[in-house]
DRENMARFI-326893 format. One line per field, with one value per residue (C-alpha): residue number from 1; residue in three letters; chain; x, y, z. Coordinates in steps of 0.1 Angstrom, whole numbers, plus 5000, padded with zeros to 4 digits. Layout:
DRENMARFI-326893
nr <- (NUM_...) $
rest <- (ALA_...) $
kette <- (A_...) $
east <- (X_...) $
north <- (Y_...) $
up <- (Z_...) $
This chain:
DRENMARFI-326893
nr <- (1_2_3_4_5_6_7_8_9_10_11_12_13_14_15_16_17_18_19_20_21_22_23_24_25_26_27_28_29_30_31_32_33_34_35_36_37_38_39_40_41_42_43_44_45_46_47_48_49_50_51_52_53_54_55_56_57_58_59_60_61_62_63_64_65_66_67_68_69_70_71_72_73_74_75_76_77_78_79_80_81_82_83_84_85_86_87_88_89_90_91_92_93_94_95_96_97_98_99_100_101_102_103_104_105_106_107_108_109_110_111_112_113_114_115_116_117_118_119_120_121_122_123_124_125_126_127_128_129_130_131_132_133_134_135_136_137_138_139_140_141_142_143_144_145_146_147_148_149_150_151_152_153_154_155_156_157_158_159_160_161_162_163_164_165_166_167_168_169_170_171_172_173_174_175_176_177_178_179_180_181_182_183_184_185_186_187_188_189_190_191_192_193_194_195_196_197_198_199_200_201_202_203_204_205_206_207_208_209_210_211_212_213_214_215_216_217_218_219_220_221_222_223_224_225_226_227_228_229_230_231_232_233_234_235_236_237_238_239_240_241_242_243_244_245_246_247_248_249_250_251_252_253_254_255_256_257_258_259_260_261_262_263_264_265_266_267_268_269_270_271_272_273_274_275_276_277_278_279_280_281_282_283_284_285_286_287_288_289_290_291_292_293_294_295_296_297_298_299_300_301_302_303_304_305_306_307_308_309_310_311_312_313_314_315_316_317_318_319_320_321_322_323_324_325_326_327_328_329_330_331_332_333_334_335_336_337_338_339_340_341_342_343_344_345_346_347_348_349_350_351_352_353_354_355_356_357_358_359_360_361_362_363_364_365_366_367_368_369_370_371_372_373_374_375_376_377_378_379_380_381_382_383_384_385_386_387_388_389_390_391_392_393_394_395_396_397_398_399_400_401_402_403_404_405_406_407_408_409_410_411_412_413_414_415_416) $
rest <- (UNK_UNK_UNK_UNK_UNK_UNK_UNK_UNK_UNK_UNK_UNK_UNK_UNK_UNK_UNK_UNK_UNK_UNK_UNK_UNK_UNK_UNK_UNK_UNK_UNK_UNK_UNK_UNK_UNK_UNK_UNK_UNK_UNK_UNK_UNK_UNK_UNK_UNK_UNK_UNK_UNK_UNK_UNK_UNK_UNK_UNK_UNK_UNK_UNK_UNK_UNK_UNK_UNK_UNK_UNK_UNK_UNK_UNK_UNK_UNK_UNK_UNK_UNK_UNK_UNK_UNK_UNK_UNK_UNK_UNK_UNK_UNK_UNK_UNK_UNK_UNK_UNK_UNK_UNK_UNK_UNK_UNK_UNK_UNK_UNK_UNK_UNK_UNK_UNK_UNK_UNK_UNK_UNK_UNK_UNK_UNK_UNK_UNK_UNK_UNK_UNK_UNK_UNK_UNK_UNK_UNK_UNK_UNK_UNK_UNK_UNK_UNK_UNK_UNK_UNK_UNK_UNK_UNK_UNK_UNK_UNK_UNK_UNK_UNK_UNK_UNK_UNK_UNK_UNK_UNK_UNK_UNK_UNK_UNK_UNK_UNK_UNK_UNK_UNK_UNK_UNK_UNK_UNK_UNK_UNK_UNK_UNK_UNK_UNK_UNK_UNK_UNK_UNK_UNK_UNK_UNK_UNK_UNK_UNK_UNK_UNK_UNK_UNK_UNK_UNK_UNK_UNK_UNK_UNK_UNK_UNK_UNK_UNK_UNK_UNK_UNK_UNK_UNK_UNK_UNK_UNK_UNK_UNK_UNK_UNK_UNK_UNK_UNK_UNK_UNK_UNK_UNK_UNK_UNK_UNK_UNK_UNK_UNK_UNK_UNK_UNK_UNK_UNK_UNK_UNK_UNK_UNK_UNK_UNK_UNK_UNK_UNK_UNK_UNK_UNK_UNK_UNK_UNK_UNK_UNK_UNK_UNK_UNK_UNK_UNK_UNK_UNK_UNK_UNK_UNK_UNK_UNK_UNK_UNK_UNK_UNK_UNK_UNK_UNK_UNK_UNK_UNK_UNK_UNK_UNK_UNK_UNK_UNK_UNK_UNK_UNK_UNK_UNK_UNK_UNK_UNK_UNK_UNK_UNK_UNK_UNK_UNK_UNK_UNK_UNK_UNK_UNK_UNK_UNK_UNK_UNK_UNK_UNK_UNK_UNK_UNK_UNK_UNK_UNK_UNK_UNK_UNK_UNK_UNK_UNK_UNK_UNK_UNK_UNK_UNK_UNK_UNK_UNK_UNK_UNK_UNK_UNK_UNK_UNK_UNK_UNK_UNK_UNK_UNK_UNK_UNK_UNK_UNK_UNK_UNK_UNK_UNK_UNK_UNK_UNK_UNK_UNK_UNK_UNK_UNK_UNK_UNK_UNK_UNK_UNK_UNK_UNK_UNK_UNK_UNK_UNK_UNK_UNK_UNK_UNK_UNK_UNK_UNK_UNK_UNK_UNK_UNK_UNK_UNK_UNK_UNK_UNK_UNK_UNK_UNK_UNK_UNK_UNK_UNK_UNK_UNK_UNK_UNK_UNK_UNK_UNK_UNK_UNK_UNK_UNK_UNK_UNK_UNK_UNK_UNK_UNK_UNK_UNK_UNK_UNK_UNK_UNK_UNK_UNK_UNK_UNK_UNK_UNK_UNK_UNK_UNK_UNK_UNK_UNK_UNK_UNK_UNK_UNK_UNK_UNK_UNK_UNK_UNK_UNK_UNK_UNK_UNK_UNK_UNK_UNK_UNK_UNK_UNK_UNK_UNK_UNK_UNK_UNK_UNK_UNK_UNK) $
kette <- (A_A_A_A_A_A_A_A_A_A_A_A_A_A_A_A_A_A_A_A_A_A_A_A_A_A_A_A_A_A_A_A_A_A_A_A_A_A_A_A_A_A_A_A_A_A_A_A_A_A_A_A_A_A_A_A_A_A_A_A_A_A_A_A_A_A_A_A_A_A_A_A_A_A_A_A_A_A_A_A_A_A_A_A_A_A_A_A_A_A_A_A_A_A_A_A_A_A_A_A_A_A_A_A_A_A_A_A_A_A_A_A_A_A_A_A_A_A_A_A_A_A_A_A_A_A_A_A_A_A_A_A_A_A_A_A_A_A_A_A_A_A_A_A_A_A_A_A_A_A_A_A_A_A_A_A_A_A_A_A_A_A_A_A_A_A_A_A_A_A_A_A_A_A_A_A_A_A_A_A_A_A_A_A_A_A_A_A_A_A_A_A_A_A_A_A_A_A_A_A_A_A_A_A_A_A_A_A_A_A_A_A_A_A_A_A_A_A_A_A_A_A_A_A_A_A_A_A_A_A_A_A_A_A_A_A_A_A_A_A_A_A_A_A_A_A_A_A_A_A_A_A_A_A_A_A_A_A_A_A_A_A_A_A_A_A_A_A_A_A_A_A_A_A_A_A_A_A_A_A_A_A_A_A_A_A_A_A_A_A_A_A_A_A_A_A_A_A_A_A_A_A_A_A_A_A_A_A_A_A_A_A_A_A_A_A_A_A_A_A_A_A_A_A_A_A_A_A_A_A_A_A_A_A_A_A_A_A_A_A_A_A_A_A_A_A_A_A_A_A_A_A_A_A_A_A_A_A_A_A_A_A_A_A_A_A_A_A_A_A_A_A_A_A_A_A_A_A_A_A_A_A_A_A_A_A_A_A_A_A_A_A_A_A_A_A_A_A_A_A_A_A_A_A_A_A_A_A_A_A_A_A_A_A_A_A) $
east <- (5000_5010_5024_4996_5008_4985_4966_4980_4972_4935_4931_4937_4923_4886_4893_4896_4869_4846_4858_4843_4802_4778_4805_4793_4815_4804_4810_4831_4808_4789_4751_4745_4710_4690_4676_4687_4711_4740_4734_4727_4763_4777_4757_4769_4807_4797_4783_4815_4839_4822_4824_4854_4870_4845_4821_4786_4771_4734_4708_4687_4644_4654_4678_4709_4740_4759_4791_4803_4827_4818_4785_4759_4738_4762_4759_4779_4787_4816_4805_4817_4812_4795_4775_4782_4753_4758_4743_4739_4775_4790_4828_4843_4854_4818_4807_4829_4857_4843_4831_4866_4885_4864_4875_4908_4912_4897_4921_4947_4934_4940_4977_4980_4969_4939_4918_4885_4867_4836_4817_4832_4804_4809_4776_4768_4737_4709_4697_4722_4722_4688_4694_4667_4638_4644_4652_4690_4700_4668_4684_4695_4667_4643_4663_4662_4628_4631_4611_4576_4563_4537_4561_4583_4554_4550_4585_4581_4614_4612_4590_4561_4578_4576_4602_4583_4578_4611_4625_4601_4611_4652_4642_4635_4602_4588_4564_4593_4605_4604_4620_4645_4655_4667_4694_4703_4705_4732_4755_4782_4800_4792_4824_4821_4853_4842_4863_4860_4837_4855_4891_4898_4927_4939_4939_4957_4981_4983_4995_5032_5036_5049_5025_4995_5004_4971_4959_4929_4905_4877_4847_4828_4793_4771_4756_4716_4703_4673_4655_4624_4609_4594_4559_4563_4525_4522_4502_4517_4517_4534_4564_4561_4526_4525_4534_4556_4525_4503_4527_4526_4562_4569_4610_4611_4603_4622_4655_4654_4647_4678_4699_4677_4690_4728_4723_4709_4726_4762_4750_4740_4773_4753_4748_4715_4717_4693_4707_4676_4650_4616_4599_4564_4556_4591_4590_4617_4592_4563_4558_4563_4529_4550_4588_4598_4632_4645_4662_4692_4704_4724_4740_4756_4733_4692_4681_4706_4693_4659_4657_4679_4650_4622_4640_4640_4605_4596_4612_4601_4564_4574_4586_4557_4531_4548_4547_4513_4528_4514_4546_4545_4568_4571_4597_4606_4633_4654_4680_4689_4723_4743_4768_4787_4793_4822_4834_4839_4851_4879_4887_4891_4916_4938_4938_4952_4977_4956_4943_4922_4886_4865_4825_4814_4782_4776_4747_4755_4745_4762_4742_4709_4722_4734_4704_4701_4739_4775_4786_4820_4833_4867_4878_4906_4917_4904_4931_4905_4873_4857_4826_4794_4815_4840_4868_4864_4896_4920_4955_4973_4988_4957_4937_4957_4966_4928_4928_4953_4935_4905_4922_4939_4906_4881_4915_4912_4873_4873_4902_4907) $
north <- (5000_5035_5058_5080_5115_5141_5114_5117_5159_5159_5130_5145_5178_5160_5140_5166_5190_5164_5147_5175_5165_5155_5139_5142_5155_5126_5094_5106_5086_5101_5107_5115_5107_5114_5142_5160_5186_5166_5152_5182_5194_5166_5169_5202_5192_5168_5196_5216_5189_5183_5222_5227_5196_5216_5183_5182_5180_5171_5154_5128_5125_5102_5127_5108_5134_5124_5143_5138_5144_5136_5137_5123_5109_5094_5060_5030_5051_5043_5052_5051_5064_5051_5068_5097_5089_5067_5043_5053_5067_5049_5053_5079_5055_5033_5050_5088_5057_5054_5087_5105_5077_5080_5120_5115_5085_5110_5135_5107_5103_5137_5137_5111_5125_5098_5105_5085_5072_5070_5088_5089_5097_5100_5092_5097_5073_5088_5068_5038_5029_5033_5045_5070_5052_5015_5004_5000_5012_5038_5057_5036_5008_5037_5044_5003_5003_4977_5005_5010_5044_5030_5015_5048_5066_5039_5050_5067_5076_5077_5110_5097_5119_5097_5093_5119_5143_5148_5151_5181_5195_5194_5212_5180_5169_5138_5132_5130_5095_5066_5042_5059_5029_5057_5064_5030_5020_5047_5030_5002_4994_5009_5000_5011_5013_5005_4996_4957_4952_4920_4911_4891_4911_4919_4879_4871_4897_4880_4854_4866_4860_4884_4872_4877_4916_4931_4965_4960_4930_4922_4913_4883_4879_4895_4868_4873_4892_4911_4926_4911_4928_4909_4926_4909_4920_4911_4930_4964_4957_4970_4960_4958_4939_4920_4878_4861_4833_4863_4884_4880_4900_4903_4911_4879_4862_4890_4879_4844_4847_4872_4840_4817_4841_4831_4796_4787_4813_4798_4760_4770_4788_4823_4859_4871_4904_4915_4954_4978_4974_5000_4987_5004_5019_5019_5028_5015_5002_4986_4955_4960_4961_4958_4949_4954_4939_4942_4912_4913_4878_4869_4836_4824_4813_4820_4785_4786_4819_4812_4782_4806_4830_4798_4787_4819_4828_4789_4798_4828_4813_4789_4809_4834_4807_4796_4834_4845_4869_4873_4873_4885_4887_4906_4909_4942_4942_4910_4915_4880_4869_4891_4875_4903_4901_4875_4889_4922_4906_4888_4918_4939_4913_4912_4950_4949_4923_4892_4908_4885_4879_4877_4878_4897_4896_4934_4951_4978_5001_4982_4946_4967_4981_4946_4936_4963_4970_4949_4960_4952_4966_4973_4965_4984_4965_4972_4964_4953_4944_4971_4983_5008_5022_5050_5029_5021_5028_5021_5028_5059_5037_5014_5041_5058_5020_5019_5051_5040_5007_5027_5050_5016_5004_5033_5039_5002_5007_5043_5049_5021) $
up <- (5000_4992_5022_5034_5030_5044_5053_5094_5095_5083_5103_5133_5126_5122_5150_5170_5161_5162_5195_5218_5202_5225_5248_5288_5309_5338_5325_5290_5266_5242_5238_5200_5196_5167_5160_5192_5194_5197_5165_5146_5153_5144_5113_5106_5113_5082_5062_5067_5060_5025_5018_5029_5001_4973_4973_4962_4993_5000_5025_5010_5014_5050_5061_5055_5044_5014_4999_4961_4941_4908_4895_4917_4889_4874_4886_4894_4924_4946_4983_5020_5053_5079_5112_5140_5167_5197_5221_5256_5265_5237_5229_5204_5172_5164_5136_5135_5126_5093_5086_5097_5077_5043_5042_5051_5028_4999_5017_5006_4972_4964_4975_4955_4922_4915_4891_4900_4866_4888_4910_4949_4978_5017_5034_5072_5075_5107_5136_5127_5166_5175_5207_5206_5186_5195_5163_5144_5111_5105_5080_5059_5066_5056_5022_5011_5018_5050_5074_5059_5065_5091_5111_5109_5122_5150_5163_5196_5221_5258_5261_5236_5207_5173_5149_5118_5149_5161_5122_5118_5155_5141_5104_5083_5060_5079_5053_5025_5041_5024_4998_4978_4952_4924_4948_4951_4921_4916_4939_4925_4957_4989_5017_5052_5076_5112_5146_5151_5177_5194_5194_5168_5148_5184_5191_5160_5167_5209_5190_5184_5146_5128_5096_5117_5131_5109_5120_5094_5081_5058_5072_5056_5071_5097_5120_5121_5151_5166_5193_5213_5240_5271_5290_5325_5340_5380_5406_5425_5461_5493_5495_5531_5539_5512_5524_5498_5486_5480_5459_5418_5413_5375_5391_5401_5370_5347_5367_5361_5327_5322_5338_5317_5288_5297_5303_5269_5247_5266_5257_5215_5209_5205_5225_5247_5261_5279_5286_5290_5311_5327_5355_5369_5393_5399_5434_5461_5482_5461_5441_5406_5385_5349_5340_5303_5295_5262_5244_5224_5207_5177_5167_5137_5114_5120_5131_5160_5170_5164_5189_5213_5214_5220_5245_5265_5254_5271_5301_5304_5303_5326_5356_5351_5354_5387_5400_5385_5361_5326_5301_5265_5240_5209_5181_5178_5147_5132_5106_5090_5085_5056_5034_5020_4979_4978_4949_4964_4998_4981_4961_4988_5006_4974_4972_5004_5003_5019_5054_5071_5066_5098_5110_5136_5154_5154_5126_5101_5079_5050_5064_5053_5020_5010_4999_4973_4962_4967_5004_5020_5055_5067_5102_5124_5147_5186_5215_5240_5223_5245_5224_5231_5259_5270_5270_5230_5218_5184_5181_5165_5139_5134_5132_5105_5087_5082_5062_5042_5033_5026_5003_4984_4980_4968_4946_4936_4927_4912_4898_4872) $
């Protein structure tokens, strides 16, 4: 791969102009929800970043920012970019990665001399972690036509506000969302840069050979994964006066089916997560009336992580028949499992000299566009696995090794 050049300089520059958005001061983790104020800083940090390089910038009818250079219309589009919102106090480098690496590696490009032959596009998807609405990947899922508009009206956040609502409070058209399969079809390769959520480059490298010392990798799949949420309905009660035999505590029988979760997810080989969780009244010193826990699982292939989910569902049911509590379960979003485009995997790993090719259990943006165009990702490398937290972190060097492989591969795509 070629030297990056001012590859290191505009790096840093974005990083640090952007580092400062929506980070709280507290607990140092980010809150970058969608459609908050947070987000619409970080949105124009975008805007100015595309102006500033003299791209064609624009926001598309579900409110995802793109900026070209080269005709939009074109087609057989080369794109990148990624996401800047965050989960809960979520770490700096999910989603920024991409979207800080994509202009620097253009940044590259430039230094470089390439002359793309094809249109280049940097896209900051909205609402890719759903931390807000409940659901992952809104943007884009929105633009492939995966989020009807009835269920996009159905999105409500924690205060009652739905999904079109907020849009309209932050300056956007809700009533302009929807399918947008012109744009698509524009689009020849899209490839998103991300932090590795796990430690699998790390591992290789833990191993001591010299061979296997890869800041980057290709990813090759996306295991299949969703969200179910469990109503737990009991009886509110004081806490105090009410005997054991007469109680029907929905706690009770939400905490053994969060161990019920790890058991059976440990025994298939797969992930259950159950990491939000509302409980009414909510009081210290009453009996719960309702407990909603939300349910994250994924496995490797959708059979495994269908039975997962039936098991926990079963003993679920079970332990709430033995405490009187009336448990319900609904799927709230399931992404099945994304083969990227082999073709485009493999040629990504032979632009960059044979990097490794890894799954990861984590959705993206580019696991929803792969049903409409050939998707890839890129992987930096992450020292500790730690992911959806403060202490995210990628090395200097990885950091800027993934820009460089970024700029070798939109070179790669566009440029001959």
């Amino acid at each position: 791969m070629g030297a990056p050049n001012t590859t290191g300089a505009s790096f840093h520059e974005m990083w640090r102009d952007l580092a400062p958005i929506g980070r709280n001061t507290t607990t140092n983790g980010y809150r970058r929800y969608a459609w908050t104020e947070a987000d619409a800083d970080c949105r124009t940090w975008f805007k100015e970043q595309a102006q500033n390089r003299g791209l064609t910038y624009e926001v598309d009818r579900n409110g995802n920012q793109w900026a070209w250079l080269g005709d939009p219309t074109a087609g057989n589009a080369v794109v990148t970019g990624s996401h800047l919102d965050s989960v809960p106090d979520g770490g700096a480098f999910d989603g920024p990665l991409g979207v800080v690496s994509s202009f620097a590696a253009l940044d590259e490009l430039r230094a470089r001399g390439a002359h793309p032959a094809k249109p280049l596009a940097i896209v900051n998807f909205g609402d890719e972690e759903g931390a807000r609405f409940g659901l992952a990947c809104v943007g884009s899922r929105l633009t492939a036509g995966q989020l009807t508009l009835d269920q996009a009206h159905q999105l409500r956040d924690g205060d009652g506000l739905s999904l079109p609502q907020a849009m309209e409070r932050a300056g956007y058209d809700p009533d302009a969302i929807g399918p947008d399969p012109e744009r698509l079809a524009r689009i020849g390769a899209f490839v998103e840069l991300h932090i590795e959520q796990g430690r699998a480059l790390a591992a290789r490298s833990d191993s001591g050979s010299a061979a296997s010392n890869d800041a980057v990798g290709v990813a090759s799949a996306i295991w299949p994964h969703g969200r179910w949420r469990f109503d737990f309905h009991g009886e509110a009660n004081h806490a105090g006066t009410t005997r054991i035999e007469d109680r029907r505590d929905p706690m009770l029988t939400y905490a053994n089916t969060v161990l019920a979760a790890r058991k059976k997810a440990r025994i298939a080989g797969a992930l259950a997560t159950f990491g939000k969780v509302s409980v009414e009244p909510n009081g210290v010193n009453a009996i719960a009336s309702l407990v909603r826990g939300w349910l994250d699982s994924r496995a490797a292939d959708e059979e495994t992580l269908a039975a997962v989910v039936g098991e926990i569902e079963r003993a679920a049911l079970e332990r709430g028949e033995r405490d009187g509590v009336d448990v319900r379960v609904t799927r709230e979003s399931f992404t099945p499992v994304v083969e990227f485009a082999h073709d485009l995997r493999d040629r990504l790993s032979g632009l960059l000299g044979g990097v490794p090719v890894l799954p990861t259990g984590a959705g993206h943006d580019a696991g929803i566009l792969s049903a409409s165009v050939p998707t890839a990702m890129l992987f930096v490398r992450n020292p500790t696995g730690v992911s959806h937290s403060p202490a995210e972190t990628a090395g200097e060097d990885d950091c800027l090794a993934g820009v460089a492989a970024l700029a070798e591969v939109l070179e790669g795509l566009a440029c001959h």
